[in-house]
N, C-alpha and C positions, 0 to 999 in steps of 0.2 A: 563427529563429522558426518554431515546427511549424504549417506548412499548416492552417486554419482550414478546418472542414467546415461546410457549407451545402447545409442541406433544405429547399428551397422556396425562397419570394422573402422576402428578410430586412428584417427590421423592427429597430428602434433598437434596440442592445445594453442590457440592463438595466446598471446597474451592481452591480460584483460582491458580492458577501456576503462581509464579512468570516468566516473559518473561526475557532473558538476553537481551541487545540488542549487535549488532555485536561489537567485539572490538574494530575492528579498529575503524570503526562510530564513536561510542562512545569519544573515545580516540579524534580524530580530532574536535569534534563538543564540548567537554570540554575545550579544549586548547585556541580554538578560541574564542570561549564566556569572559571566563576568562582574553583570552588579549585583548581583545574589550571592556568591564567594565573597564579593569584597564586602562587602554587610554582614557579613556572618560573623560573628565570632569563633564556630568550630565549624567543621565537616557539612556541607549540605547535604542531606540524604538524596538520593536521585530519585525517590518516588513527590516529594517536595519540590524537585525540578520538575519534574512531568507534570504535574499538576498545572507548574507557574507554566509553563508552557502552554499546553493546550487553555488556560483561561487569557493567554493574552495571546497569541499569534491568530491572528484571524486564518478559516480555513483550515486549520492544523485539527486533527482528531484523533481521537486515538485506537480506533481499527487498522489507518492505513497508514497516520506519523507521516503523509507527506510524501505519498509514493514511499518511502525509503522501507514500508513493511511492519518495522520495529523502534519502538524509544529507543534501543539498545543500537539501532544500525543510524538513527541520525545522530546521537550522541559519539560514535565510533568517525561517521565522517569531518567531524569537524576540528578544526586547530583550534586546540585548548589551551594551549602554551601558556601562561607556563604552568597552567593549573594540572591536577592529576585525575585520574578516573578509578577507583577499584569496585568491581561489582559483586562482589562477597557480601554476603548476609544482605541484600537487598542493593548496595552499593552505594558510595556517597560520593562525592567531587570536593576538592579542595586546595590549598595553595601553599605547597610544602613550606613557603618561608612564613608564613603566619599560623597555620593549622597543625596539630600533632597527627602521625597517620593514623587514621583511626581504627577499633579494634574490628576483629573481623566476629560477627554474632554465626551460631552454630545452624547450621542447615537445620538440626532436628528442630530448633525453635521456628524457623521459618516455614517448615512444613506445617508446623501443629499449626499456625496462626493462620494459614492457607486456609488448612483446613474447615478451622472455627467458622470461617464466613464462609465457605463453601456452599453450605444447603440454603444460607440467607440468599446466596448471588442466584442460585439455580430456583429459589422460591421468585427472586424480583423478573428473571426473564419471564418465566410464566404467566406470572401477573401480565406483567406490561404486555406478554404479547394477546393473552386474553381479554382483554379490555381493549383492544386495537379495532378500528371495521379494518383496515389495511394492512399488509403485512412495513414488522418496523424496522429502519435502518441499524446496520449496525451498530454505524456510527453512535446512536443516540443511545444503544445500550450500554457500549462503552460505556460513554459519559455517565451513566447512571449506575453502571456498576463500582465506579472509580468514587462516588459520588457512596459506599458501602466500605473502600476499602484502598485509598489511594496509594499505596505502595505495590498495589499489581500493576500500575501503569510501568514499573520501571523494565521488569522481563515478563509479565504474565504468569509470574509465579515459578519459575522457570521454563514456562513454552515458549516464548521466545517474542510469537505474534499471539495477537486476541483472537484471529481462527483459530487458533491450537489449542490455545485457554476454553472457547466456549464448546470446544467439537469432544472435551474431555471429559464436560459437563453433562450431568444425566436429567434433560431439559425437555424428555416426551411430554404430551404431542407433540412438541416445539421442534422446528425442524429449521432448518438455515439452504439459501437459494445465496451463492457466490456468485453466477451467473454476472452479477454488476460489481467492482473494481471495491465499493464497499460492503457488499451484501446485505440480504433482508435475513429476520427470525420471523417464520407465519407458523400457525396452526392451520393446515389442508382444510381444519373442518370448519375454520372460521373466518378465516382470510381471505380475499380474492388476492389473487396475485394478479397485480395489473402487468399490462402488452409490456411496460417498459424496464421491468422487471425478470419476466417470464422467460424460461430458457428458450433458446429460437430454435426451430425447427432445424433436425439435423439435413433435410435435404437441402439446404442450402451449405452442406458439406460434399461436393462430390467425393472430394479426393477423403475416406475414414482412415485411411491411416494417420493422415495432417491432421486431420480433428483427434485424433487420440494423442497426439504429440500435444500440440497445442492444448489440449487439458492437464496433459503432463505439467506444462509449462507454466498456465494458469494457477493447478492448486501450490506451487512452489512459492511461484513470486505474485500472483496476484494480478497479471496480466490480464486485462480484460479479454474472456472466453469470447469475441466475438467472428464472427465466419469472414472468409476473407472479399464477400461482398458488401458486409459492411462496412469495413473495413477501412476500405477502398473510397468508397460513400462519405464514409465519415471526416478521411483525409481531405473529398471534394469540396465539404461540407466548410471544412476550416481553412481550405487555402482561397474558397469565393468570402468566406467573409472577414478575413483579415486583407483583404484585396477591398474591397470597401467601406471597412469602417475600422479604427485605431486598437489596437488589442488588447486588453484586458483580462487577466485569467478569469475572473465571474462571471463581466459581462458578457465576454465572447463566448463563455462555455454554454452559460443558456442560450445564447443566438444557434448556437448550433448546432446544440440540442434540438430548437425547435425545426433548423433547418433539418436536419435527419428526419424528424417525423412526418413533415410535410411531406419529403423524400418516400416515402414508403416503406424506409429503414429506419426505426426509431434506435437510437440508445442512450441510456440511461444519461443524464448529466453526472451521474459519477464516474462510466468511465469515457465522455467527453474530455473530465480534467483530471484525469489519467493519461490519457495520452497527451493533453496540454504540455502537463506538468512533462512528461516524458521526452518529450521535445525541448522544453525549457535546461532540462538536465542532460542533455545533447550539447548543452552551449549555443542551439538555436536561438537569434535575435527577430523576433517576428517584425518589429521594425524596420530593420535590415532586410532581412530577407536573405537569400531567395524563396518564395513562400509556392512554387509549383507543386502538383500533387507527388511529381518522385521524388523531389527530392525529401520531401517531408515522410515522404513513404518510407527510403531509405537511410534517414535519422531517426525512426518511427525502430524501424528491425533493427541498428545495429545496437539499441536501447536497452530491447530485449535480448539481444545476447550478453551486454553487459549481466544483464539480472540472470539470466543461466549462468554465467560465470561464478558471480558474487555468490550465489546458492550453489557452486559445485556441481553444476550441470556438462557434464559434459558434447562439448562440442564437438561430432565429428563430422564428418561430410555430408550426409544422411541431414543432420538433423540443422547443422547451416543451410545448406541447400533449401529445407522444409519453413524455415523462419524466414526467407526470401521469397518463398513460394507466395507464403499465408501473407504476409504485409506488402510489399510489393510488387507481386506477380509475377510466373513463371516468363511472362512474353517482354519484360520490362527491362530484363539482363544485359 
């Protein structure tokens, strides 16, 4: 259980907010699961699910799985019924009336085989980041690592997310910038790390205590590290252009991407649909509406307190108060 952080003197845990996850997601990663068991004749291994996943759900990757962090955390939110789940020895999924439960394989085997490929995955980051003129997404190591060894897709070997996987890895020079919702791997001596990437100047933190929270918060759940004038920008950013044009999470997200840049506050198009997505799993209907900057603000914050919740963050006064501050503004109460 991950060590529960605590700001100030703690008042009664709220209880948590259910997260909805994206429909469509949802929808395409149910269908497929379901015709994968029924086709099987035994047990499907869960690193053979991840796979079929990330090559058919467009969008889906497996650094961030979907806002939800982990294969393990979007496979935990969904109704399986009447299928089952055990994550032992890498974990399989299967459907007690047709399948026998399968056996459970011993950790020491799973470790050794970790291992084996270990120096291959920590030899292919290097590569690829060496051969780069740009520093390169996550994302696309992932895929390239999975691409060496597709049963890390199911827990990361036991780390749980692929930050934890690559941050255990002995990948100097290679150095990793989370800064954006997916992250880059550059080497300092070969990379430019481009504005939209680059960590942003802390004076556009006045308040350092909230930027020390808010990192808190970041390296946990992945929350895009951005200041709370971007923030801000960013929400204007996407409440003037779903106010003009039909919404689309790709389309909209590069529109607003560009919009932020133009703006003088760039951020990344990762985490543009990061917080898309973030909203979307609010239960927000951008069609619907209401699409004004609060209240998008304030679906925006109660999002990330879910995600302190789910990661055992603790909530006290202090630190509600500070996630209101940072996303929706202290004068906005």
């Amino acid at each position: 259980m991950r060590k529960a952080l605590a700001f100030g003197e703690a008042v009664t845990e709220p209880h948590p907010v259910e997260i909805s996850p994206t429909p469509e997601l949802v929808s395409s990663a149910l269908a497929l699961i379901h015709q994968a068991v029924k086709e099987a004749p035994a047990p499907v291994p869960l690193a053979r699910l991840a796979a079929a996943l990330l090559r058919t759900i467009e969008d889906l990757d497996a650094s961030s799985w979907g806002s939800f962090g982990s294969f393990r955390a979007l496979i935990d939110s969904l109704d399986l019924t009447p299928l089952a789940v055990t994550w032992e020895g890498g974990g399989t999924i299967y459907d007690p009336k047709r399948h026998s439960r399968p056996a459970t394989l011993s950790a020491g085997a799973s470790a050794g085989k970790t291992n084996g490929v270990q120096i291959k995955i920590e030899e292919l980051i290097r590569t690829e980041v060496s051969r780069a003129p740009q520093p390169v997404p996550c994302g696309r190591l992932a895929t390239l690592i999975l691409g060496q060894d597709n049963s890390l897709a199911a827990d990361w070997a036991g780390k749980g997310t692929f930050r934890k996987f690559v941050e255990s890895l002995n990948v100097k020079p290679v150095q990793f910038n989370w800064n954006s919702s997916g992250g880059v791997a550059f080497d300092q001596n070969r990379n430019a790390m481009s504005s939209e990437v680059a960590a942003e100047p802390e004076n556009e933190w006045a308040d350092k205590t909230l930027l020390e929270l808010a990192r808190h918060i970041h390296e946990l759940t992945d929350v895009p590290l951005l200041s709370p004038k971007r923030y801000r920008n960013l929400i204007e950013m996407i409440s003037i252009d779903v106010l003009s044009s039909p919404f689309g999470l790709v389309e909209t997200g590069k529109r607003v991407r560009d919009r932020c840049r133009d703006s003088g506050l760039p951020v990344s198009c990762a985490d543009v649909n990061h917080v898309l997505r973030s909203l979307l799993m609010r239960g927000h209907t951008f069609e619907e509406g209401p699409n004004d900057g609060l209240t998008l603000c304030r679906k925006l914050a109660d999002n990330i307190r879910s995600l302190c919740l789910r990661e055992q963050i603790l909530l006290d006064a202090t630190m509600d108060s500070a996630i209101e501050n940072w996303i929706v503004g202290g004068d906005s109460q």
